[in-house]
PDB file of N, CA, C and O in Angstrom:
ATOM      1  N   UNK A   1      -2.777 -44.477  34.041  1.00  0.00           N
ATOM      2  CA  UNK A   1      -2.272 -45.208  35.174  1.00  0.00           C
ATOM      3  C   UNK A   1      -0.757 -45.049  35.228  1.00  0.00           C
ATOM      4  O   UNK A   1      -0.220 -45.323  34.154  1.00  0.00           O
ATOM      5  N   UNK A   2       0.053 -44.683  36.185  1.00  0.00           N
ATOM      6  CA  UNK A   2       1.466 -44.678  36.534  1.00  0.00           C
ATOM      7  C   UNK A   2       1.687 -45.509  37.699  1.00  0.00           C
ATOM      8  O   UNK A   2       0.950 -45.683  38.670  1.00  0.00           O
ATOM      9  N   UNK A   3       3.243 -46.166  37.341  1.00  0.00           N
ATOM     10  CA  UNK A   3       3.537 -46.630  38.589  1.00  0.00           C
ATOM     11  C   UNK A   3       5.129 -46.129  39.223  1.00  0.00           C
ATOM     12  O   UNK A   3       5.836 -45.432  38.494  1.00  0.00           O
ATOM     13  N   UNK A   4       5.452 -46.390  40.125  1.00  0.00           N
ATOM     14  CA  UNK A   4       6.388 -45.608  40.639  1.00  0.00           C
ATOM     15  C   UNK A   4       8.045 -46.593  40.317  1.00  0.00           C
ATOM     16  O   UNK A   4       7.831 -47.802  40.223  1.00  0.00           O
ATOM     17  N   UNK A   5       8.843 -46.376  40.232  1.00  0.00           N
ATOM     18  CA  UNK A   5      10.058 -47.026  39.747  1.00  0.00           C
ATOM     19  C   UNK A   5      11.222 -46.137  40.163  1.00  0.00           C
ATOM     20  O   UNK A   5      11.644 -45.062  39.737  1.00  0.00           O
ATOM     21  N   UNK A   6      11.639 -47.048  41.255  1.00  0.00           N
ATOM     22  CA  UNK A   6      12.639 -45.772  42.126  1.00  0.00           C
ATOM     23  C   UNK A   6      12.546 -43.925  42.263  1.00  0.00           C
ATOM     24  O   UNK A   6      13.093 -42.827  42.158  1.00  0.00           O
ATOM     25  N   UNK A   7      11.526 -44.621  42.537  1.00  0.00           N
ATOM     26  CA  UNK A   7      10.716 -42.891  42.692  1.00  0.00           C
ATOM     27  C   UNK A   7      10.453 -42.065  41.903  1.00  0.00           C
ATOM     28  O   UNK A   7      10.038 -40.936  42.165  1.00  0.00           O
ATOM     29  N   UNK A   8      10.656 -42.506  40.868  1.00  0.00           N
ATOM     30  CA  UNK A   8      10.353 -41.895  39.189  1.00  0.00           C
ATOM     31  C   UNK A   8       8.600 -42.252  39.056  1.00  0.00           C
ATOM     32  O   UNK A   8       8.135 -43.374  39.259  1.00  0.00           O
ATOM     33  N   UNK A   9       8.053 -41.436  38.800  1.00  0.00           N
ATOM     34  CA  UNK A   9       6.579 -42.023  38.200  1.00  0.00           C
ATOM     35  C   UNK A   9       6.741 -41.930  36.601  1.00  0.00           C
ATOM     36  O   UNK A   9       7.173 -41.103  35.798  1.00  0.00           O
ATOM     37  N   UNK A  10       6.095 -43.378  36.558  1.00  0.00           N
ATOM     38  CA  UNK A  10       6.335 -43.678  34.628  1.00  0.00           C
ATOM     39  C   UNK A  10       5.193 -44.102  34.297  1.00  0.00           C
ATOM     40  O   UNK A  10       4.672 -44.937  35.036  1.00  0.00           O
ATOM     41  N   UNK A  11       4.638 -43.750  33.363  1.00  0.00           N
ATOM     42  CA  UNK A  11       3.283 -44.283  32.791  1.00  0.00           C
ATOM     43  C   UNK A  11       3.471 -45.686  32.681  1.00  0.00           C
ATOM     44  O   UNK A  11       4.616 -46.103  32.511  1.00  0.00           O
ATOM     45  N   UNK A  12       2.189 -46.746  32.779  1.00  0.00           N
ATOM     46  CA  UNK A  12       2.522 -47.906  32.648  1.00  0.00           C
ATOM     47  C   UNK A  12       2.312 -48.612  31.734  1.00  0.00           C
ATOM     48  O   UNK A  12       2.451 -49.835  31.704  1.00  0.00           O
ATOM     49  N   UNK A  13       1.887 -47.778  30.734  1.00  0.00           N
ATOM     50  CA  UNK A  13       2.087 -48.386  29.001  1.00  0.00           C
ATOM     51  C   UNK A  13       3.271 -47.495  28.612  1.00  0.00           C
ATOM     52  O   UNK A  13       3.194 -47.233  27.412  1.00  0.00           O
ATOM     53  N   UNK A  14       4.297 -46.956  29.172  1.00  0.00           N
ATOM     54  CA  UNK A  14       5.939 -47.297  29.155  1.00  0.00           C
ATOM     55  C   UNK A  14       6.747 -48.993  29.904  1.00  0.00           C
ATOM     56  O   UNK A  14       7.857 -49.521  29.835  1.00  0.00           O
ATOM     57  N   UNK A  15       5.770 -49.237  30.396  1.00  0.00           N
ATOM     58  CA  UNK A  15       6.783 -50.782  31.051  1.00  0.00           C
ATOM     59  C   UNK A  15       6.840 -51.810  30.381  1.00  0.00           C
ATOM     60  O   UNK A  15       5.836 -52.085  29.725  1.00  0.00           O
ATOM     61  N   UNK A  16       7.693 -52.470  30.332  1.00  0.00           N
ATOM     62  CA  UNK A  16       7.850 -53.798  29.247  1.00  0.00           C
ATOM     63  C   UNK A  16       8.035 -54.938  30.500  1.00  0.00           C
ATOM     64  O   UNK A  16       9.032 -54.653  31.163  1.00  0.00           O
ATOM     65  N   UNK A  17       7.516 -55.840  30.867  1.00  0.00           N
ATOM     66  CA  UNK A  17       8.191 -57.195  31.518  1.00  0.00           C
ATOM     67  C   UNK A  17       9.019 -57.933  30.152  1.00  0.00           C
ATOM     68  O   UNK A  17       8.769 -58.378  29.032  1.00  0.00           O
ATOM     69  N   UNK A  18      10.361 -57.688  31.245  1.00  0.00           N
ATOM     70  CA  UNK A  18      11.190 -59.227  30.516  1.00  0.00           C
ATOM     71  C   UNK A  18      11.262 -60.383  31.480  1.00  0.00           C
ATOM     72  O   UNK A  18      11.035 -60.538  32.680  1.00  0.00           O
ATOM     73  N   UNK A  19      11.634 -61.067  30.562  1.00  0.00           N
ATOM     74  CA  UNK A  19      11.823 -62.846  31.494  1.00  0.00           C
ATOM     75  C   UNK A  19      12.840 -63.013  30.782  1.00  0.00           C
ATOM     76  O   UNK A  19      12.829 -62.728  29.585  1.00  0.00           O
ATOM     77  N   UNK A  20      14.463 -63.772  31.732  1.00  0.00           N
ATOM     78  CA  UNK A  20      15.152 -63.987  31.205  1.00  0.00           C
ATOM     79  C   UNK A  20      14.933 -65.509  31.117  1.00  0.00           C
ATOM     80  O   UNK A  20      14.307 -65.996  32.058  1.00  0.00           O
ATOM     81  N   UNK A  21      15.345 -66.341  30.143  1.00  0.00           N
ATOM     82  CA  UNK A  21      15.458 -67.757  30.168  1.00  0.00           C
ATOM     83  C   UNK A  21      14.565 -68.446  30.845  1.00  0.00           C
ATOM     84  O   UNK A  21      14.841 -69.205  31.774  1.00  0.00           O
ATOM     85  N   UNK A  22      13.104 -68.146  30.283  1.00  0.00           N
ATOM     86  CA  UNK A  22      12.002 -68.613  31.330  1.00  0.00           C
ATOM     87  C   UNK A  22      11.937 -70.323  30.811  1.00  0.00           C
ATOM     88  O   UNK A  22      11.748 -70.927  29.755  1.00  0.00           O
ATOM     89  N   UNK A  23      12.130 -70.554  31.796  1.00  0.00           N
ATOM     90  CA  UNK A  23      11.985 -72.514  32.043  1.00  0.00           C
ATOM     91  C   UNK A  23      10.210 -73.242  31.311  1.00  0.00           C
ATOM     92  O   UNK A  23       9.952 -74.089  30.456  1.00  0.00           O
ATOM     93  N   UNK A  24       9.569 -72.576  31.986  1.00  0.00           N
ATOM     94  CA  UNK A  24       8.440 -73.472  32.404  1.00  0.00           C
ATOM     95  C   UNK A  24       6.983 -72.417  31.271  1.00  0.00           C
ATOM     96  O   UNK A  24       6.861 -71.194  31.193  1.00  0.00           O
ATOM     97  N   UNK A  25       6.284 -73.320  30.707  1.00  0.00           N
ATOM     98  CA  UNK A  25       5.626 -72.622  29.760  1.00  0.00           C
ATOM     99  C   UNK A  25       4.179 -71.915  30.294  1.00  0.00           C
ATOM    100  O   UNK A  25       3.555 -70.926  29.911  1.00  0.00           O
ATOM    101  N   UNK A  26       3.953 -72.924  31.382  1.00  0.00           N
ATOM    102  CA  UNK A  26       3.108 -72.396  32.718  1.00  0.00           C
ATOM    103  C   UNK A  26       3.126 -71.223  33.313  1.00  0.00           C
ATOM    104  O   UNK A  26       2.078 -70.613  33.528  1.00  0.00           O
ATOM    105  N   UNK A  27       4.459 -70.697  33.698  1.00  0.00           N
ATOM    106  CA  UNK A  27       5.086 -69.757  33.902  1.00  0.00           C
ATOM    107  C   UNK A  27       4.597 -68.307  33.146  1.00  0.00           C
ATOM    108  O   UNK A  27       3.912 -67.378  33.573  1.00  0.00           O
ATOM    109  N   UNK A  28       5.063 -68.467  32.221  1.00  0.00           N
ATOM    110  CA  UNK A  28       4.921 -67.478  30.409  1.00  0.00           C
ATOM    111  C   UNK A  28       3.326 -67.550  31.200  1.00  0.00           C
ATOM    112  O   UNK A  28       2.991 -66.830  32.141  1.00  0.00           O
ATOM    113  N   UNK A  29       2.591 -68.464  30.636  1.00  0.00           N
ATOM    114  CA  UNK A  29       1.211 -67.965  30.598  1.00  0.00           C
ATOM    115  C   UNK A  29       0.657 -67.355  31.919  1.00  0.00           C
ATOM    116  O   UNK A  29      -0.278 -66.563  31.797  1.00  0.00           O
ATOM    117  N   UNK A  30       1.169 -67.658  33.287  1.00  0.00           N
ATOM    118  CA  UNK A  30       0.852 -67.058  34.085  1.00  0.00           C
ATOM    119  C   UNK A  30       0.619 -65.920  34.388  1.00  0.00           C
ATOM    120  O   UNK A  30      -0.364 -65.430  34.945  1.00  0.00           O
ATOM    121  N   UNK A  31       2.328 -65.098  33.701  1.00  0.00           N
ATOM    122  CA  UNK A  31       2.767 -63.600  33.755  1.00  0.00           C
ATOM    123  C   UNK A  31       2.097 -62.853  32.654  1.00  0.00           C
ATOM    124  O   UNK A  31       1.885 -61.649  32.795  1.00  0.00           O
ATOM    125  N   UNK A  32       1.725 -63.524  31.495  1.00  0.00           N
ATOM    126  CA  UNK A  32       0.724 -63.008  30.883  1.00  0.00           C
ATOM    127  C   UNK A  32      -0.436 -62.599  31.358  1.00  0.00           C
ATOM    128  O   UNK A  32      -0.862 -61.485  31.051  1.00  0.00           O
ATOM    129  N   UNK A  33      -1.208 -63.532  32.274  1.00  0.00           N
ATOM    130  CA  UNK A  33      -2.611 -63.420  33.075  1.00  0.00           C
ATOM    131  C   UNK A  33      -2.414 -62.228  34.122  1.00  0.00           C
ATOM    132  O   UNK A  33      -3.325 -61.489  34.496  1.00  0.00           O
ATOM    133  N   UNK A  34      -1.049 -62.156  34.546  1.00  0.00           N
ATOM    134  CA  UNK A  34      -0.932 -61.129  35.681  1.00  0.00           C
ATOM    135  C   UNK A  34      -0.787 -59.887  34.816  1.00  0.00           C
ATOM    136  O   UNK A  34      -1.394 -58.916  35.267  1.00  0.00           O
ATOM    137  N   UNK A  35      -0.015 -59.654  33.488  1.00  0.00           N
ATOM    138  CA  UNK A  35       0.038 -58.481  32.779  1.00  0.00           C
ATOM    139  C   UNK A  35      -1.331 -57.720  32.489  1.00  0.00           C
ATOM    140  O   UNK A  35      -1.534 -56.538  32.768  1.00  0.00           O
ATOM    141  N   UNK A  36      -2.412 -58.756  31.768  1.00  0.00           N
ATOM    142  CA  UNK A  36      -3.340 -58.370  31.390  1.00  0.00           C
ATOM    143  C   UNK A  36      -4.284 -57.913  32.818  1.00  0.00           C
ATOM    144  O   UNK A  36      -4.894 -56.844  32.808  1.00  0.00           O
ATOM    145  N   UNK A  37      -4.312 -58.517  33.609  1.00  0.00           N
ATOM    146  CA  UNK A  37      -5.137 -57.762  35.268  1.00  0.00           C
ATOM    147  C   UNK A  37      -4.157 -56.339  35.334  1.00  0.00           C
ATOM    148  O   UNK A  37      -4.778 -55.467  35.941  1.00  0.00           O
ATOM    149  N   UNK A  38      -3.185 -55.998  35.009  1.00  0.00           N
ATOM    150  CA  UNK A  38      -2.350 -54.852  35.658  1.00  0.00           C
ATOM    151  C   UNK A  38      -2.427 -53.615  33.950  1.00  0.00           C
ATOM    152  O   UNK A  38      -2.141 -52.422  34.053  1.00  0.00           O
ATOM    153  N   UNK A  39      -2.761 -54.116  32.867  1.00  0.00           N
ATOM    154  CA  UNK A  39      -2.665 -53.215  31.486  1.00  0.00           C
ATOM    155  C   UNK A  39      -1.363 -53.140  31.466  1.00  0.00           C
ATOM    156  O   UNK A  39      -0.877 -52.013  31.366  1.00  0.00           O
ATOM    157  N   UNK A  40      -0.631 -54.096  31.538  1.00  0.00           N
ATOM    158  CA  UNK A  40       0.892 -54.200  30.949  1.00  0.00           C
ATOM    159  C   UNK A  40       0.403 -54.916  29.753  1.00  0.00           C
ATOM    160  O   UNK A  40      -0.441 -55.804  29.876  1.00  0.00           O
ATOM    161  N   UNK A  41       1.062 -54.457  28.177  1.00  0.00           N
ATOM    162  CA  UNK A  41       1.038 -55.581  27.199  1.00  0.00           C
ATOM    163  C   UNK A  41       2.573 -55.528  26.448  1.00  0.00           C
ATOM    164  O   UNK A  41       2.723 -55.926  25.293  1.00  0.00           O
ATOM    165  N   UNK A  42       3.409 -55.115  27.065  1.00  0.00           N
ATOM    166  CA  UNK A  42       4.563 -55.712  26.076  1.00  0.00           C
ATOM    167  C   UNK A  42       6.012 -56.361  27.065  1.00  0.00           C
ATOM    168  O   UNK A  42       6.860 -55.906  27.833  1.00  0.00           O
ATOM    169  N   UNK A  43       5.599 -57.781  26.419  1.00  0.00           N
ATOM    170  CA  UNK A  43       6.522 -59.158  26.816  1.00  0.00           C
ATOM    171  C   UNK A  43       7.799 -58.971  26.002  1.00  0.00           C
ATOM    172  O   UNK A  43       7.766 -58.403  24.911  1.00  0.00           O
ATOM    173  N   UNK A  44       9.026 -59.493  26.583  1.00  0.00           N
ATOM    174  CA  UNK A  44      10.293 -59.893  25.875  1.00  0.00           C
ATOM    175  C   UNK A  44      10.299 -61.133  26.959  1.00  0.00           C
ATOM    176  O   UNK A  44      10.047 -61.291  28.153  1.00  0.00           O
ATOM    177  N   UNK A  45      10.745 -61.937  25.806  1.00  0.00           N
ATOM    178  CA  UNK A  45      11.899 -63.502  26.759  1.00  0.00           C
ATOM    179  C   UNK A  45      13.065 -63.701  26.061  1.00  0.00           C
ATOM    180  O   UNK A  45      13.342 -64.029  24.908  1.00  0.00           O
ATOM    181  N   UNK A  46      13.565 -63.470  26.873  1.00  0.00           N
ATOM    182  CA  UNK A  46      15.535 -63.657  26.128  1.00  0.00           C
ATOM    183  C   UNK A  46      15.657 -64.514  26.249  1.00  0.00           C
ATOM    184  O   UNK A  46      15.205 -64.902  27.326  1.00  0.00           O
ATOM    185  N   UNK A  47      16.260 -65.499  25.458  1.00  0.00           N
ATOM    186  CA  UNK A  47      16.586 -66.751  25.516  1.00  0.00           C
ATOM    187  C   UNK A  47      15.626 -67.586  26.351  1.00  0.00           C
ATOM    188  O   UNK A  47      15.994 -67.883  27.488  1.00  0.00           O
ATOM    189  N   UNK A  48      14.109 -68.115  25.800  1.00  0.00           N
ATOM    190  CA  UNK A  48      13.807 -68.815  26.755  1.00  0.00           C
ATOM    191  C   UNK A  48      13.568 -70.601  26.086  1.00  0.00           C
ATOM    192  O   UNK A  48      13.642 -70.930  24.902  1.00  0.00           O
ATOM    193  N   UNK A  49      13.337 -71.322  27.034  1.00  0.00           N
ATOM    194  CA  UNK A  49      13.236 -72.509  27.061  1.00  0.00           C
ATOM    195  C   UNK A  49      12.159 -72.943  26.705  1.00  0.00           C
ATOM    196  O   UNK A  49      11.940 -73.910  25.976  1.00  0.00           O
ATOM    197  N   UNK A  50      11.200 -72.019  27.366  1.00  0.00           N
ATOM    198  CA  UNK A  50       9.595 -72.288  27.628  1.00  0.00           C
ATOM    199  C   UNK A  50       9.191 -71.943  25.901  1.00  0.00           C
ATOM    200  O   UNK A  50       9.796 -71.268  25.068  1.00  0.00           O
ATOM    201  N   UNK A  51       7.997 -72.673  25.818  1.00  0.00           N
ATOM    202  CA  UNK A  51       7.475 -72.159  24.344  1.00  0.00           C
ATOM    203  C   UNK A  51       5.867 -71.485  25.177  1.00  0.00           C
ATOM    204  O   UNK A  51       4.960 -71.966  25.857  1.00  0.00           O
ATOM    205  N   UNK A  52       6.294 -69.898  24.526  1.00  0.00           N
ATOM    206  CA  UNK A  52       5.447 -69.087  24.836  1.00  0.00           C
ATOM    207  C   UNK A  52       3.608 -69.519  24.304  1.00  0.00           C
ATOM    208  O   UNK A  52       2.572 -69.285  24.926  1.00  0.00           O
ATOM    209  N   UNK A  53       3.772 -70.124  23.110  1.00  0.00           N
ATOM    210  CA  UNK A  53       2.599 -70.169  21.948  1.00  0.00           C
ATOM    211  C   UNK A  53       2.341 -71.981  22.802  1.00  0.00           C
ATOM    212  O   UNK A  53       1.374 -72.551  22.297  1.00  0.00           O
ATOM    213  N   UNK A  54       2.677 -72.377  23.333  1.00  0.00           N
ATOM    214  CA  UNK A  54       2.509 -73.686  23.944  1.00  0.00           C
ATOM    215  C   UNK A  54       0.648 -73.741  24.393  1.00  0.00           C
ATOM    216  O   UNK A  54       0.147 -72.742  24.912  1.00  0.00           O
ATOM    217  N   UNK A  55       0.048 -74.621  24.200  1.00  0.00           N
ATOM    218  CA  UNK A  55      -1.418 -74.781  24.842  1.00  0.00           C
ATOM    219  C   UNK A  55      -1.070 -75.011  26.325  1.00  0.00           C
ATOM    220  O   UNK A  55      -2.064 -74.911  27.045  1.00  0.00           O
ATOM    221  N   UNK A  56       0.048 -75.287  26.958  1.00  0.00           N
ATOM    222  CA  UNK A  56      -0.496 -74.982  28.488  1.00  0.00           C
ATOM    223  C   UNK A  56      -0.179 -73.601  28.925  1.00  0.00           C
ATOM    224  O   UNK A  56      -0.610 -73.206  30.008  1.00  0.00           O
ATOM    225  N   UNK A  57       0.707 -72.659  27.993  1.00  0.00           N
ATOM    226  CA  UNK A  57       0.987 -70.880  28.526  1.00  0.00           C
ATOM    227  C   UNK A  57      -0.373 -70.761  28.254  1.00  0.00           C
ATOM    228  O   UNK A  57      -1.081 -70.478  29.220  1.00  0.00           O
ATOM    229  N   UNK A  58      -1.177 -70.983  26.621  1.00  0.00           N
ATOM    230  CA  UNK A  58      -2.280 -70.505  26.424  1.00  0.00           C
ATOM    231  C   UNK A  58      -3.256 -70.465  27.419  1.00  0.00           C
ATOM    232  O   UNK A  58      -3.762 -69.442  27.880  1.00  0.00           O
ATOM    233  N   UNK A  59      -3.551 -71.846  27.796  1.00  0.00           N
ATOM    234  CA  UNK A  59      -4.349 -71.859  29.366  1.00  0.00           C
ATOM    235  C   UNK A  59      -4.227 -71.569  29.816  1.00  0.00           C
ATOM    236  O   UNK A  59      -5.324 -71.187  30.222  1.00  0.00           O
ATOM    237  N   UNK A  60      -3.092 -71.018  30.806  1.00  0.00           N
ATOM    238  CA  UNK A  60      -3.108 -70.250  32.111  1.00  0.00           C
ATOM    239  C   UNK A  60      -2.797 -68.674  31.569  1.00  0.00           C
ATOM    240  O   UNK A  60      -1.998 -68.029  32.249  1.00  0.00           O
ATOM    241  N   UNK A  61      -3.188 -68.248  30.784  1.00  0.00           N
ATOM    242  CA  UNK A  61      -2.917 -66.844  30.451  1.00  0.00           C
ATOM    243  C   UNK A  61      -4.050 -66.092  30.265  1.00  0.00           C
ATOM    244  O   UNK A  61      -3.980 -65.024  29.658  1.00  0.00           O
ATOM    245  N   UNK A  62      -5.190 -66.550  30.752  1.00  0.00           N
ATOM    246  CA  UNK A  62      -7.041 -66.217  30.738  1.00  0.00           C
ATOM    247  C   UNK A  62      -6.788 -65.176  30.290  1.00  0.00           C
ATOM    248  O   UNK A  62      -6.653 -64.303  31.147  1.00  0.00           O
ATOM    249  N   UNK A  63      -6.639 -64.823  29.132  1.00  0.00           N
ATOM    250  CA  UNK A  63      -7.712 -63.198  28.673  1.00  0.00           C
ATOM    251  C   UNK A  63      -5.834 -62.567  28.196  1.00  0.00           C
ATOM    252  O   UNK A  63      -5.843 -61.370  27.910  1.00  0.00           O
ATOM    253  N   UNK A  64      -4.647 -63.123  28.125  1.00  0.00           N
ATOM    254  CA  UNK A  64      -3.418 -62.690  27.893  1.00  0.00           C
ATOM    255  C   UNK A  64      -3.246 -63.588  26.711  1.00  0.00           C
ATOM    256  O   UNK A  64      -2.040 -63.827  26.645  1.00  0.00           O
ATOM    257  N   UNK A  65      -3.903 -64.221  25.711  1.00  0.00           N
ATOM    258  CA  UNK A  65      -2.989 -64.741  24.651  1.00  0.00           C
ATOM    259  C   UNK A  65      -2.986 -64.128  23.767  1.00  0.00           C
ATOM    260  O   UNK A  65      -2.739 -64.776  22.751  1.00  0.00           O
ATOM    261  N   UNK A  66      -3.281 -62.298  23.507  1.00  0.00           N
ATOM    262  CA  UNK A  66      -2.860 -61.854  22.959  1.00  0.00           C
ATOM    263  C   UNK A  66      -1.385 -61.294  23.234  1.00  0.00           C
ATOM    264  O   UNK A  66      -0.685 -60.888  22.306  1.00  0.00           O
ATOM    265  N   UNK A  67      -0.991 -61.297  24.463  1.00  0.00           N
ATOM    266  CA  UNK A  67      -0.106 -60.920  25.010  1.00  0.00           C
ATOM    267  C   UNK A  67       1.205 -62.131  24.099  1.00  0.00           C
ATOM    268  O   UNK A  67       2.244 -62.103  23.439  1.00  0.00           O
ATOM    269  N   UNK A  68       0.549 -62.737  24.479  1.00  0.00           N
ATOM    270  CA  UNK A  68       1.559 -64.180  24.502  1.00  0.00           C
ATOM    271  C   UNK A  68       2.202 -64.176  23.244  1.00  0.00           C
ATOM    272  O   UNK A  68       3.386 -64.312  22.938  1.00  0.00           O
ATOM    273  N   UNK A  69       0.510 -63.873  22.142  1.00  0.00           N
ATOM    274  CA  UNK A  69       1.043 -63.900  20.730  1.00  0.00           C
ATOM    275  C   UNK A  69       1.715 -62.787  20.060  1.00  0.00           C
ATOM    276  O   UNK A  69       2.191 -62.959  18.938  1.00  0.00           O
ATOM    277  N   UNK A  70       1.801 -61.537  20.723  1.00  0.00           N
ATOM    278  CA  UNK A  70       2.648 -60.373  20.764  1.00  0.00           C
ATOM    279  C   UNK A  70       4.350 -59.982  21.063  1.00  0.00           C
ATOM    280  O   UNK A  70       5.203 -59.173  20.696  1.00  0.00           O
ATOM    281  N   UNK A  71       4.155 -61.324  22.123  1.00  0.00           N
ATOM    282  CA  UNK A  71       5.609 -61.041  22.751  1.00  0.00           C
ATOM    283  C   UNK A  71       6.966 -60.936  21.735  1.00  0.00           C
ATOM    284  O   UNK A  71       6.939 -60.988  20.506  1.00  0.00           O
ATOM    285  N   UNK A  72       7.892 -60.809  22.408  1.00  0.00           N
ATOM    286  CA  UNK A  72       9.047 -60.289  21.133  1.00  0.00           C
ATOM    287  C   UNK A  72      10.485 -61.399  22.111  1.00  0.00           C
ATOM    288  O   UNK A  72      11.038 -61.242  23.200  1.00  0.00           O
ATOM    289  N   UNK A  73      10.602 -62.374  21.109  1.00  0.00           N
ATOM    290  CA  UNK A  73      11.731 -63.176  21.632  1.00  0.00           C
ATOM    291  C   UNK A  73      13.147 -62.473  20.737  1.00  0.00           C
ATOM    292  O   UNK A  73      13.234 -62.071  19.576  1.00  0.00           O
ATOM    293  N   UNK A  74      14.414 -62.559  22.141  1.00  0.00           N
ATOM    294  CA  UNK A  74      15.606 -61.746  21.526  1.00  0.00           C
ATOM    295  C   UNK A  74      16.131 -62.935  22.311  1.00  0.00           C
ATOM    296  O   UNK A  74      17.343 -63.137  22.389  1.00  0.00           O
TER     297      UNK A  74
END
C-alpha cells in the first residue's frame, strides 16, 4: 500500500503519525483506531498530556492497543 505525500509516493509502513502535546486521552485512542483501519503502526507523542496507556485511550482504540502500547514518547 502507498500513499502520496506531496507527490512523492511512499510506502505506508514508512509513515509515522506524530501528535504534538496531545491533551485528551480519548483523542490518543481514537488516532490509534484510525491507524489500525489505515495499517499505520508507528505513534510518537511529544510532550503529551494525555496518558496514552489510560483505560479510556484503551477503549476507544478498538483493535489499536497494540498501537498504543508501542508508541514512542519523546
Amino acid at each position: 500500500l502507498w500513499v502520496s505525500v506531496g507527490g512523492l509516493m511512499i510506502p505506508i509502513d514508512r509513515c509515522r503519525v506524530v501528535l504534538v502535546q496531545p491533551h485528551f486521552n480519548q483523542n490518543v485512542g481514537s488516532v490509534a483506531r484510525l491507524m489500525c483501519n489505515f495499517g499505520l503502526t508507528d505513534l510518537v507523542l511529544v510532550a503529551p498530556f494525555a496518558n496514552h496507556l489510560s483505560d479510556d485511550a484503551k477503549r476507544l482504540s478498538t483493535h489499536g492497543e497494540e498501537i498504543l502500547q508501542r508508541a514512542r514518547v519523546v
